[in-house]
C-alpha positions as CSV (number, residue, x, y, z in Angstrom):
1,X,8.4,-13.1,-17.7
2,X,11.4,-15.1,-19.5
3,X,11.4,-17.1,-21.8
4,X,10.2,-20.3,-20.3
5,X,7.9,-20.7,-17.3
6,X,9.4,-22.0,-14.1
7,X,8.9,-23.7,-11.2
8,X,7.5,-26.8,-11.1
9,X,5.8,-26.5,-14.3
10,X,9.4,-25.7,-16.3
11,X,10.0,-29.7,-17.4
12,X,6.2,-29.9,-18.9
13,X,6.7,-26.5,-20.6
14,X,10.1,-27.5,-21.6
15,X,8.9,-30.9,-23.3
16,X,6.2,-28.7,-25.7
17,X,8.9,-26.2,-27.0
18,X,11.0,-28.9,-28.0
19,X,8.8,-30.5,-29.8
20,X,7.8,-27.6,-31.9
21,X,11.4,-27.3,-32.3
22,X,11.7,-30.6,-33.9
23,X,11.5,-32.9,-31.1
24,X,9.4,-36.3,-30.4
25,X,5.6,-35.7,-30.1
26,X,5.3,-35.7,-26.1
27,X,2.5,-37.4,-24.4
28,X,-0.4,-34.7,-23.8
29,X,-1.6,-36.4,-20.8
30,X,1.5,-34.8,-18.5
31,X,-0.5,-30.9,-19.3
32,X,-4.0,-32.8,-19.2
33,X,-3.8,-34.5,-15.9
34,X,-1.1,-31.4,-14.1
35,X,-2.5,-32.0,-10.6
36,X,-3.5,-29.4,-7.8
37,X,-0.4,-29.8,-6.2
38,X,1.9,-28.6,-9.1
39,X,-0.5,-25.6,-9.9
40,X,-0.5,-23.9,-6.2
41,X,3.2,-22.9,-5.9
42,X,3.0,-21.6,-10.1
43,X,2.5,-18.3,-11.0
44,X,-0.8,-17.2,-12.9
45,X,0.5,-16.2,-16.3
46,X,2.8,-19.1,-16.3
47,X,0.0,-21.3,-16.1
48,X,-1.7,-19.5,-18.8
49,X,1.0,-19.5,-21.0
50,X,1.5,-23.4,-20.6
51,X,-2.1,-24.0,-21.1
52,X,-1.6,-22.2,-24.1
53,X,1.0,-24.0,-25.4
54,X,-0.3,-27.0,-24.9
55,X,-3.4,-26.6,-26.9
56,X,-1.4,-24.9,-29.8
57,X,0.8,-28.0,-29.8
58,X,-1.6,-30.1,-29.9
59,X,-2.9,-29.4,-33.0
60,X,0.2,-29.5,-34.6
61,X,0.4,-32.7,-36.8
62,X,-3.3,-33.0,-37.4
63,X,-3.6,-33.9,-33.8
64,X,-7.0,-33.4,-31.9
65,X,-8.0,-31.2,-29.2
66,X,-7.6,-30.9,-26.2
67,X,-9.1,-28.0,-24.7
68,X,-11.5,-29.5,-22.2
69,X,-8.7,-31.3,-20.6
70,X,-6.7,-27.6,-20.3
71,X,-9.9,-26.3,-18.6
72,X,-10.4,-28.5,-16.1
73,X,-6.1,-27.8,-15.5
74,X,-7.6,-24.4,-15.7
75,X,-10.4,-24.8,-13.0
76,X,-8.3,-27.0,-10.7
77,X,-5.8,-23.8,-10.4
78,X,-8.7,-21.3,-9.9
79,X,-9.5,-23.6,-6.9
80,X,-6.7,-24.6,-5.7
81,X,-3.7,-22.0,-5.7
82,X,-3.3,-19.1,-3.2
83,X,-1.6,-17.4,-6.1
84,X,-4.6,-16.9,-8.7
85,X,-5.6,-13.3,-9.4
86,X,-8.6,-13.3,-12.0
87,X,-6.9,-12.1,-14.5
88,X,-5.0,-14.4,-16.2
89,X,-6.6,-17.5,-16.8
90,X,-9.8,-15.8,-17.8
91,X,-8.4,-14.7,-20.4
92,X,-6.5,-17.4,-21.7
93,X,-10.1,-19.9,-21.6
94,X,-10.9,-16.9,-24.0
95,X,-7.7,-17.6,-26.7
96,X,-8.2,-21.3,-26.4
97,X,-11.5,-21.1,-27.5
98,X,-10.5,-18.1,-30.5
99,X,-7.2,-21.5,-31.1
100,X,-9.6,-23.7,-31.6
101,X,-11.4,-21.7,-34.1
102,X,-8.7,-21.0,-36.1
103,X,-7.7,-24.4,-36.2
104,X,-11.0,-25.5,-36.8
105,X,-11.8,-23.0,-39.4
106,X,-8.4,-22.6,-41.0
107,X,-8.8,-18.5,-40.0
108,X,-5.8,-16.7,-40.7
109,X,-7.2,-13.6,-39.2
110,X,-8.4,-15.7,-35.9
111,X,-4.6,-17.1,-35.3
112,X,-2.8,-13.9,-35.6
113,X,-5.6,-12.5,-33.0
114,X,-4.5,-15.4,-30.6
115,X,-0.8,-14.5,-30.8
116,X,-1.9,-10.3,-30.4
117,X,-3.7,-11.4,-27.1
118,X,-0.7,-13.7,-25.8
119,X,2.0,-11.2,-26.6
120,X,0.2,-8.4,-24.1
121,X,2.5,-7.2,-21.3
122,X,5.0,-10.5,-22.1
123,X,8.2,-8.3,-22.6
124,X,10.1,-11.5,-23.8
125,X,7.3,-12.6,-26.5
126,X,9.4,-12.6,-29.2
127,X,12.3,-14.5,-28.0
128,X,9.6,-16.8,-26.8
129,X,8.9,-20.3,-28.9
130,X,5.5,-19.2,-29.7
131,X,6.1,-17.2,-33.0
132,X,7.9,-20.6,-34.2
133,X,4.9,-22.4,-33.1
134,X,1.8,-20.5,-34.6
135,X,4.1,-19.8,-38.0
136,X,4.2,-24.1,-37.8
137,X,0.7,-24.6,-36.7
138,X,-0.2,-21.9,-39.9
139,X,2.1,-23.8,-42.5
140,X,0.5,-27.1,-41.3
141,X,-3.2,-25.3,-41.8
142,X,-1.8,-24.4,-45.8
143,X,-1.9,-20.8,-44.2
144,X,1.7,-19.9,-45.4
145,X,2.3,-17.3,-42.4
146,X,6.1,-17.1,-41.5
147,X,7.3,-16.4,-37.9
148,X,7.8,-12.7,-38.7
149,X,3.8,-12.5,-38.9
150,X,3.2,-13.9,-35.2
151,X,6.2,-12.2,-34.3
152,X,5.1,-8.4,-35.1
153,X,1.9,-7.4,-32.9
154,X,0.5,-4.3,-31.2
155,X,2.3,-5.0,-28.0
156,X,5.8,-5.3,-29.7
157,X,5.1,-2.6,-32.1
158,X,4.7,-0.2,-29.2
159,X,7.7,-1.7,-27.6
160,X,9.7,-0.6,-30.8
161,X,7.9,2.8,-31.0
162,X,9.5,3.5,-27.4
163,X,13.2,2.9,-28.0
164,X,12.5,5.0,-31.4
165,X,10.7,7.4,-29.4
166,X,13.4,7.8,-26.6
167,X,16.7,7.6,-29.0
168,X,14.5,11.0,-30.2
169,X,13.7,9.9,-34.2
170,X,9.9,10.7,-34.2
171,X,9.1,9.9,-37.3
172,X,9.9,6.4,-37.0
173,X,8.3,6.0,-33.6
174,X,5.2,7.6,-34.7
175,X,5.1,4.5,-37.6
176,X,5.7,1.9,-35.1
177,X,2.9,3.6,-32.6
178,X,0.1,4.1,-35.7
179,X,0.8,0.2,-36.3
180,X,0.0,-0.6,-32.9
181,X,-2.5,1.8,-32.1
182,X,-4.2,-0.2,-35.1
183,X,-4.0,-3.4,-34.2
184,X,-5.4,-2.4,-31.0
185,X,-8.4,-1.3,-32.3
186,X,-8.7,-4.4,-34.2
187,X,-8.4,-6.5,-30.9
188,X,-10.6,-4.2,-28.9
189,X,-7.8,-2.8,-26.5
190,X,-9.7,0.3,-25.7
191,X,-7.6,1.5,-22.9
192,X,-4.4,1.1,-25.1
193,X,-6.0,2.5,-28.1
194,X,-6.4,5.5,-25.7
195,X,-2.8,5.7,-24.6
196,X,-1.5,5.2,-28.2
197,X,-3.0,8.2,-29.7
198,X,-1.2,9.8,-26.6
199,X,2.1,8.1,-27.8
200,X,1.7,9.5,-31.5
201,X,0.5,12.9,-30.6
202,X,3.9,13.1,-28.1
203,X,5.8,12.1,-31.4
204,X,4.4,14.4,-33.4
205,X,5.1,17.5,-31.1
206,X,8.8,15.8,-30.8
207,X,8.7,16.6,-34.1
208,X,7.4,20.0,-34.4
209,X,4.4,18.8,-36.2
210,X,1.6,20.9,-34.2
211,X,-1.0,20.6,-36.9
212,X,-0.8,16.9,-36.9
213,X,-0.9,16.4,-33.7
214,X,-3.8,18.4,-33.0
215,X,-5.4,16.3,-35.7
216,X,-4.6,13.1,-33.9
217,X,-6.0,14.7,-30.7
218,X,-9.2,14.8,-32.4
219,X,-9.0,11.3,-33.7
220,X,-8.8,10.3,-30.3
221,X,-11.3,12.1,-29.2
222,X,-13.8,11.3,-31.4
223,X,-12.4,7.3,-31.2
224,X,-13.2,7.8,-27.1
225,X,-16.7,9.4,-27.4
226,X,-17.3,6.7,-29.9
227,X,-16.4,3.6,-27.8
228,X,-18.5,5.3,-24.7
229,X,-21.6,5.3,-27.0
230,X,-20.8,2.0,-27.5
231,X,-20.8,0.3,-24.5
232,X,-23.6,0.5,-21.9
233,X,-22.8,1.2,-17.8
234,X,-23.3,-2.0,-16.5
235,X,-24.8,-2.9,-13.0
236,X,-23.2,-2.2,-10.0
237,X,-20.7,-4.4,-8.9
238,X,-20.0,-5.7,-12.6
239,X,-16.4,-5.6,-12.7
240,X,-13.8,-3.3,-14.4
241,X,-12.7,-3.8,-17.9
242,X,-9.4,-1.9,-17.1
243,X,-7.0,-2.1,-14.3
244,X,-4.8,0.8,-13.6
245,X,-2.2,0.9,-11.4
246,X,0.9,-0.9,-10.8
247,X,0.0,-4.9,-11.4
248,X,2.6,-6.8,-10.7
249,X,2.5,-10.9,-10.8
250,X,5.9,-12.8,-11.5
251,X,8.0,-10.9,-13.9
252,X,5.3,-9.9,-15.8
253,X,4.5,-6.1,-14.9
254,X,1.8,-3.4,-16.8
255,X,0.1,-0.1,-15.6
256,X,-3.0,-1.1,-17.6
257,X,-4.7,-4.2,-18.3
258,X,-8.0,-5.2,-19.9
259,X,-9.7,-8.1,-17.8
260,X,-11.3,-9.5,-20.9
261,X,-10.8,-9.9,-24.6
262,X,-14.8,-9.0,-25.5
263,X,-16.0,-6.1,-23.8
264,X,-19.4,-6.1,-22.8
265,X,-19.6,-3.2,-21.3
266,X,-17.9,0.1,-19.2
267,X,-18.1,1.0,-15.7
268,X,-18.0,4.5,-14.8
269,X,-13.8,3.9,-13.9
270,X,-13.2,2.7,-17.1
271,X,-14.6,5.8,-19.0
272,X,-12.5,8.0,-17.1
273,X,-9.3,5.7,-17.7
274,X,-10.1,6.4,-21.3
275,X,-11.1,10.1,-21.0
276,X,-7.8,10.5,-18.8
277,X,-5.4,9.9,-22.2
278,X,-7.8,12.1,-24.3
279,X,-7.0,15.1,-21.4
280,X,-3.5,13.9,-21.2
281,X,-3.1,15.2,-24.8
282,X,-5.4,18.1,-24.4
283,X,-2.7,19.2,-21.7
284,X,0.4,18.7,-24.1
285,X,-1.2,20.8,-26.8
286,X,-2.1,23.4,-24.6
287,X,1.4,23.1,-23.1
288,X,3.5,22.9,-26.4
289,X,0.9,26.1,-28.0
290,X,1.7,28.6,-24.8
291,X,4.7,26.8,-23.8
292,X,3.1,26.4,-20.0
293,X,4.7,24.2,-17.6
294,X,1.6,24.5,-15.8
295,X,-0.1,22.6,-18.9
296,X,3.0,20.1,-19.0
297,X,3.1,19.3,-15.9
298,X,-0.6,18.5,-16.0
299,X,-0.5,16.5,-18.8
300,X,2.8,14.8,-17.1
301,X,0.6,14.0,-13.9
302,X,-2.3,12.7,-15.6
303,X,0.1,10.2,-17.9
304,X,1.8,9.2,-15.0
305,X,-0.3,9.4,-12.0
306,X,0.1,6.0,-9.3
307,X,2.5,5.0,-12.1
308,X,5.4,4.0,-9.4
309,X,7.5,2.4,-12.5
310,X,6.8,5.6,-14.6
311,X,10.9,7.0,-13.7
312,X,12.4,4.2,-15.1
313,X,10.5,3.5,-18.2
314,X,11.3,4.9,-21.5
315,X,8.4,7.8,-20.8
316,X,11.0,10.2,-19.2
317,X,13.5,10.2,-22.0
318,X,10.7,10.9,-24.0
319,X,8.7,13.4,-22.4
320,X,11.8,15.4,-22.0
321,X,12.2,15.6,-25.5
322,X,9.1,17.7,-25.8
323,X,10.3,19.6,-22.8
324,X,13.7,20.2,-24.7
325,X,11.6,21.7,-27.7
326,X,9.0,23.5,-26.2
327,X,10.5,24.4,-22.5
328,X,12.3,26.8,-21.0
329,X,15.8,27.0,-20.9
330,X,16.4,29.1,-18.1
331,X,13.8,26.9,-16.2
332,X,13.5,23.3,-17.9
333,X,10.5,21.4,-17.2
334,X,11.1,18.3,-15.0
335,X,9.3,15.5,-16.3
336,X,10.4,13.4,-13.1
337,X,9.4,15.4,-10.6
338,X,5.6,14.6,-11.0
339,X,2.9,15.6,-8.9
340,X,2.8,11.9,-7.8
341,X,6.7,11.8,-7.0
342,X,6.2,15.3,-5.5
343,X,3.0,13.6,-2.7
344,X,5.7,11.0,-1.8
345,X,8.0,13.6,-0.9
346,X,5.4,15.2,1.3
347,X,4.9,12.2,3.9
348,X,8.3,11.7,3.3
349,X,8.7,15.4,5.0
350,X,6.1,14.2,7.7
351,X,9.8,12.3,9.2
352,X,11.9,15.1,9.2
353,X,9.6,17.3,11.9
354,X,8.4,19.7,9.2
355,X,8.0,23.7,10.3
356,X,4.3,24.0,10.4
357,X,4.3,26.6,7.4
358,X,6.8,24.0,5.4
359,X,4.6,21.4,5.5
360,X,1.4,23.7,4.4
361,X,3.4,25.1,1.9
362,X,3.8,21.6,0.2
363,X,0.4,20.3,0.6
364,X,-1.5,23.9,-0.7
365,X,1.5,23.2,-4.1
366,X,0.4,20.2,-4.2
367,X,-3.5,20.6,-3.9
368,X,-3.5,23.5,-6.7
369,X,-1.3,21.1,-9.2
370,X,-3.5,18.2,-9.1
371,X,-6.5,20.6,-9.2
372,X,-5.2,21.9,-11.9
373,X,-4.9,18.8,-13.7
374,X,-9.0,17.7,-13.1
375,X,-8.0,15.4,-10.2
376,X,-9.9,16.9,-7.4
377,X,-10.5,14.0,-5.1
378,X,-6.7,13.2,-5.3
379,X,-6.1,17.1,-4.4
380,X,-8.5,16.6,-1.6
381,X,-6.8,13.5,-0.4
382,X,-3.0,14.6,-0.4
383,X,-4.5,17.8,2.0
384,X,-5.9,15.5,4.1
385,X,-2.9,13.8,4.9
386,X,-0.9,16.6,5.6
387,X,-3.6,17.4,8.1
388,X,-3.2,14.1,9.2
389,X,0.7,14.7,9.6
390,X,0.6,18.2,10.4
391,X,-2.1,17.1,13.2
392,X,0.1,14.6,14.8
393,X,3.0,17.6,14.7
394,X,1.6,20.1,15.4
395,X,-1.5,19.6,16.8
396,X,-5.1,19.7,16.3
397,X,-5.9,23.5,16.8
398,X,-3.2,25.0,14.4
399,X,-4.2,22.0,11.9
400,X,-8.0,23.0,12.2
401,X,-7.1,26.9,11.4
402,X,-5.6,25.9,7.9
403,X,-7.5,22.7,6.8
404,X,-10.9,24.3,7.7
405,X,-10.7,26.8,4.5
406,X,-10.7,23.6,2.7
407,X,-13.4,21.9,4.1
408,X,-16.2,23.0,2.3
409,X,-14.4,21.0,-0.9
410,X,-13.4,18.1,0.8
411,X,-17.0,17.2,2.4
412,X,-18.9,16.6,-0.9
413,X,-15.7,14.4,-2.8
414,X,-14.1,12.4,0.3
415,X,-16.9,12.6,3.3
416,X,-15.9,9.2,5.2
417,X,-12.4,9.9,4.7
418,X,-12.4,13.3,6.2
419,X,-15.1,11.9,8.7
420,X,-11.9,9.1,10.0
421,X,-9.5,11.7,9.7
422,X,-11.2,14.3,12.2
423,X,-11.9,10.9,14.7
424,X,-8.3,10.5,14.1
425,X,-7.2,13.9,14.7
426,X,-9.6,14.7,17.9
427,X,-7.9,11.6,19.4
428,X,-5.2,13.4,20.4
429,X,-1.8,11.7,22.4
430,X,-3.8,9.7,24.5
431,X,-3.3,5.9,24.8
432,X,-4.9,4.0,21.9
433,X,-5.0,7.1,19.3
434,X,-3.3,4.9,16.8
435,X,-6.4,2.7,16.6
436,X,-8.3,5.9,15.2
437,X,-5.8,5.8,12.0
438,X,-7.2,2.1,11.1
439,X,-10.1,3.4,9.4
440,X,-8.3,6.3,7.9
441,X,-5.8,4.3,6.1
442,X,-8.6,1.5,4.9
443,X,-11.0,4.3,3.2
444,X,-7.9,5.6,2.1
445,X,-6.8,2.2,0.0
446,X,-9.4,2.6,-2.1
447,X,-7.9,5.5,-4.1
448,X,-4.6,5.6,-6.0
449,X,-2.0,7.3,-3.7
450,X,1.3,6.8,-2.5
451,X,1.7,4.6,0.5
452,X,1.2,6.3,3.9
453,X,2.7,4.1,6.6
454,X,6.1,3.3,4.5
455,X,6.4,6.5,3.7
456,X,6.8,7.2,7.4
457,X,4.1,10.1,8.1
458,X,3.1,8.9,11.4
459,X,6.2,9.3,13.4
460,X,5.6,11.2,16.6
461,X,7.1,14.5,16.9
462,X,9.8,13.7,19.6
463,X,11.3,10.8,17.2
464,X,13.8,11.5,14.4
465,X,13.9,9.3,11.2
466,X,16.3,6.6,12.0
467,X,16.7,6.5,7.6
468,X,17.1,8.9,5.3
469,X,15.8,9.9,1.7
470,X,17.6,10.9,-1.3
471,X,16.3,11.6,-4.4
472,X,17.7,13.3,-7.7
473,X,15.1,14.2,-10.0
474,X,17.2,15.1,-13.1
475,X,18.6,18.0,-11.1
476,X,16.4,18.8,-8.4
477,X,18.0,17.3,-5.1
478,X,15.5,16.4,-2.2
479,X,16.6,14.7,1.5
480,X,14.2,13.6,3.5
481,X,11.3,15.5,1.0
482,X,12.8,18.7,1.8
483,X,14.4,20.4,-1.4
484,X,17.6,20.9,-0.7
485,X,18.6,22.2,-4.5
486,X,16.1,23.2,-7.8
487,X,19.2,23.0,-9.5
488,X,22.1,20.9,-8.2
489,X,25.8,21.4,-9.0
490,X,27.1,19.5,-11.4
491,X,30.0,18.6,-9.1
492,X,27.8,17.6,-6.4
493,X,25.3,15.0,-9.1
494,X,28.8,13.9,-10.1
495,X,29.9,12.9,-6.8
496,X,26.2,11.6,-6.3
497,X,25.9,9.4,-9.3
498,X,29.5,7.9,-8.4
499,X,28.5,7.2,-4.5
500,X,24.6,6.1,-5.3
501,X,25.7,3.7,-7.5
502,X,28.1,1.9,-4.6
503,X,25.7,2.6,-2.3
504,X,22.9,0.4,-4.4
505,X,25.5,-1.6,-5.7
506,X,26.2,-3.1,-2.1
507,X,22.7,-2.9,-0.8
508,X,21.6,-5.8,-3.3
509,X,24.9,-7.4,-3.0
510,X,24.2,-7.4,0.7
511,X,27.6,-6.1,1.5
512,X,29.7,-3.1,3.0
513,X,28.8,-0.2,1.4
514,X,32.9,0.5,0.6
515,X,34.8,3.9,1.3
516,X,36.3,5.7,-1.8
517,X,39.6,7.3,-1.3
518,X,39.4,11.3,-2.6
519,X,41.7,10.0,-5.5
520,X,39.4,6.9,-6.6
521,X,36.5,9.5,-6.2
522,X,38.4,11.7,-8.0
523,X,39.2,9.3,-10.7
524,X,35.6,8.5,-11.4
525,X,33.8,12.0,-11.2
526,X,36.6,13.8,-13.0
527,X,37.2,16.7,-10.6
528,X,40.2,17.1,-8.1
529,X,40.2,16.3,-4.9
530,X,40.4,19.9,-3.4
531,X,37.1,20.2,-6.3
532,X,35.4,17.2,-4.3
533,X,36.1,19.1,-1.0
534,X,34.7,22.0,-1.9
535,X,31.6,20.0,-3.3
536,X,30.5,18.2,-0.1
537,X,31.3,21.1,2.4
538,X,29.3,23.1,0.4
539,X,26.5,20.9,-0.1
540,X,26.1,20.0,3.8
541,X,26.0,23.5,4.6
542,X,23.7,24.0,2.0
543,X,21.3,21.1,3.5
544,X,21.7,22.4,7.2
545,X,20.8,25.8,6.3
546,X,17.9,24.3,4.0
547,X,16.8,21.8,7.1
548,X,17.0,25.0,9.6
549,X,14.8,27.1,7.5
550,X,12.2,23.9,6.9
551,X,12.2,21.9,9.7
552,X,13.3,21.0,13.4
553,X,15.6,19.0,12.4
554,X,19.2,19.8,13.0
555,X,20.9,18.0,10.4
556,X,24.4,16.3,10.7
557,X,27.1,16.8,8.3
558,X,27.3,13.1,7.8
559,X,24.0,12.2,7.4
560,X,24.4,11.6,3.6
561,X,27.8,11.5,3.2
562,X,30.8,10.7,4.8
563,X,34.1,12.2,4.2
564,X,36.3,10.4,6.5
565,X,38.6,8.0,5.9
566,X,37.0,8.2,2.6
567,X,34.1,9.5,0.5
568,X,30.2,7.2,1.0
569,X,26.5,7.5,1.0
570,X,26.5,6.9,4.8
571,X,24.3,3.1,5.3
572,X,23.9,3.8,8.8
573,X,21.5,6.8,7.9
574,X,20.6,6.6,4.4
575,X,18.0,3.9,4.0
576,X,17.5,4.9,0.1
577,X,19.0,6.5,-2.9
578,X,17.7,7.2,-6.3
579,X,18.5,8.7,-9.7
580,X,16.4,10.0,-12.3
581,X,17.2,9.2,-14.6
582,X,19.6,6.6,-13.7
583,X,23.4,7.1,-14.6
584,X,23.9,5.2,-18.1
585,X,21.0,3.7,-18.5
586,X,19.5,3.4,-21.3
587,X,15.5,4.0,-22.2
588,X,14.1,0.0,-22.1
589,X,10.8,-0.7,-23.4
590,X,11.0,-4.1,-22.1
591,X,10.6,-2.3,-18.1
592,X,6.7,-1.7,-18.6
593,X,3.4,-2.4,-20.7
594,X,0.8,-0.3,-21.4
């Protein structure tokens, strides 16, 4: 989110701040009496937010309540706006109620709890007018709390415990993470109470402090085992505390979100949300101890895992610190190149007509890493697709004679998956068979993988992908999911970075994606032209002989990039590029929440 809402809800939200600014008291009534047709078009947290300010204004100046007016603004969005989640306004009947006590009671303690809440996932709190309006609202109340003590919560402390983190001075993150990780105790936050002893045993080990961190492991451990024994299993169908996953709603993006502020009690998902940090830190230990990549990457997977923002956050920078410290040199960990990223690159392979042995070669990887990690019905899911794929290839005999080894794994965790799967599979070409893959991919929504359709895995084996797939993680090259390097040239990411960043460049400027001349490209990367030359012949023959050997494919020389009249990612064939991490770019706690 920004700083102000918007939409048709900006001049009411507008009129509020400047009055805590210093303005003329506005008229209450224009919040009160918001109608229906205002609140359908307006995003959820920007409702919240407004209703929030307009109760905390309120106040101000010994004025009187007005939270029953808010709530019925409050019910007449739940009812009326396509665009209401649940999990927003919920939540913010919950702080108005907590304001109004504070108020009420002149609670110190109470206000700073409703400023904790509001700042959660709001990457722009603190430029926001709501630090300037509790710290008034508390002076008013004889309170004496300046701006600074709204301004500082557990959500911004973690954001300052990231760039610390990721500009590599541990001991200064690991402050900023204890203060949060405190404060969310305080406020319940049980999920992110989880994830920040995660954050402060990573720092530690950044440091070289094993001891400590194995001590903080324990903390979190026994903090975990004691919020399970706190909280009963409620009835079926009771709803999640936690969501995990990417939630996205207006600018305001997090990977996990409580839905209430007074936990009542923890379904069987939630437990394992919270047990997931606690093996996530296990795994670095173990990792950091034996130096295993097997361990890092297991930890790496269960941190990140249906995490699709989890590149671009400050995570990366900071995971690879530990993987400077504790990695091999001659074989540095990849903290991009997750197990996540690496099912992605899988269907992606499903495009480029796959060798049979390729794509079982990926999918049996694939299976043993997130086996390896505890995430067995994930394992069992990613080998079901490449069946899936690998069925539509190759057919359903040769599919049957690898999968069935499996089978006896994938019954008991995923039965009515694999049950839609087989009726997809014994479909065969004939007319209609695509109606068998409707109930695979609707089972299949209910667990946390990467998309199937989009990811094109359902091609049929006479088509080749119209649009192309490349992806740099750190060094490892892929096209299409096939790896073409482990360990690119430096020339070649050179020329990359250069080309990827014109080529994305004109894609959201909705323009032509220009041709570099050898010496502009040559300017920019640093190397000579006849260096450049030698670069991208080398790497297309290099892909060719890599497609040969993995699929039927017989790649063009210009696929990725073109080389005359001048140097380009090709936008005829190339429908995406990325770079992790991205070329000058710094680490950005503002990109995520936890």
């Amino acid at each position: 989110m920004t700083g102000t809402t918007t939409g048709d809800l900006s001049d009411v939200y507008e009129a509020l701040a400047a009055y805590i600014s210093g303005g003329p008291r506005p008229g209450f009534a224009q919040v009160e009496k918001l109608s229906g047709v205002r609140l359908q078009t307006a995003d959820e947290h920007d409702v919240g937010r407004l209703l929030l300010l307009g109760a905390l204004s309120a106040r101000l100046d010994g004025g009187g309540s007005i939270a029953r007016g808010l709530l019925e603004v409050a019910r007449r969005y739940e009812d009326s706006s396509f665009l209401y989640t649940g999990r927003i306004i919920p939540r913010v009947r919950e702080m108005i109620d907590i304001l109004e006590s504070a108020v009420d009671g002149r609670s110190s303690s109470a206000l700073t709890a409703v400023a904790d809440h509001l700042s959660q996932g709001w990457a722009a709190y603190r430029c926001s007018i709501f630090p300037d309006a509790f710290a008034r609202l508390s002076l008013e109340l004889g309170l004496e709390k300046e701006a600074d003590a709204f301004t500082k919560t557990s959500f911004t402390c973690w954001q300052d415990g990231l760039l610390a983190a990721a500009a590599n001075r541990p001991s200064e993150a690991s402050e900023h993470f204890r203060d949060s990780l405190d404060r969310y105790r305080t406020y319940l936050y049980h999920a992110d109470a989880a994830w920040l002893f995660t954050d402060v045993i990573i720092t530690e080990l950044i440091a070289g402090r094993e001891r400590a961190a194995a001590q903080i492991y324990d903390e979190q451990f026994h903090y975990v085992e004691e919020v399970l024994a706190q909280y009963p299993v409620p009835d079926s169908g009771e709803r999640h505390l936690f969501q995990i996953g990417d939630v996205q709603s207006g600018g305001y993006h997090t990977f996990v979100e409580s839905a209430t502020l007074h936990p009542q009690g923890l379904t069987q998902q939630d437990r394992e949300v919270l047990r997931r940090y606690v093996r996530t830190s296990d795994f670095l230990l173990r990792a950091c101890r034996y130096h295993s990549e097997d361990d890092f990457n297991a930890a790496l997977d269960l941190f990140s895992f249906g995490w699709t923002g989890f590149p671009s956050s400050p995570y990366p920078h900071i995971l690879q610190h530990v993987a400077d410290r504790y990695g091999s040199r001659s074989a540095p960990w990849n903290v991009y190149r997750t197990a996540y990223a690496r099912w992605h690159s899988m269907l992606r392979l499903g495009r480029a007509m796959p060798k049979s042995a390729t794509l079982i070669q990926a999918a049996v990887e694939l299976h043993e890493r997130l086996v390896y990690a505890g995430m067995g019905k994930h394992a069992a899911i990613a080998l079901l697709d490449a069946a899936v794929v690998h069925g539509r290839l190759h057919g359903t005999d040769s599919t049957a004679e690898w999968i069935s080894r499996y089978v006896a794994d994938l019954r008991p965790q995923i039965p009515d998956l694999l049950r839609a799967a087989v009726n997809y599979l014994q479909s065969g070409e004939r007319s209609g068979a695509d109606h068998f893959l409707t109930p695979y991919i609707g089972r299949r929504s209910h667990h946390t993988a990467p998309d199937l359709i989009f990811a094109g895995a359902f091609w049929h084996h006479h088509d080749r992908p119209a649009h192309t797939e490349v992806v740099l993680y750190g060094r490892l090259l892929t096209i299409e999911g096939v790896t073409v390097y482990e360990d690119a040239p430096e020339p070649l990411v050179d020329i990359l970075d250069v080309l990827g960043t014109e080529f994305r460049r004109s894609r959201q400027e909705q323009r032509d994606v220009p041709l570099l001349s050898a010496a502009e490209l040559s300017s920019r990367t640093g190397r000579t032209p006849a260096a450049l030359a030698q670069a991208v012949r080398r790497f297309r023959n290099r892909a060719r002989e890599r497609f040969r050997e993995a699929t039927d494919w017989n790649l063009d020389p210009d696929t990725v990039i073109q080389g005359r009249p001048g140097y380009r990612l090709n936008p005829a064939t190339v429908e995406r590029f990325c770079r992790y991490p991205e070329p000058e770019s710094p680490p950005c706690a503002e990109r995520i929440a936890p």
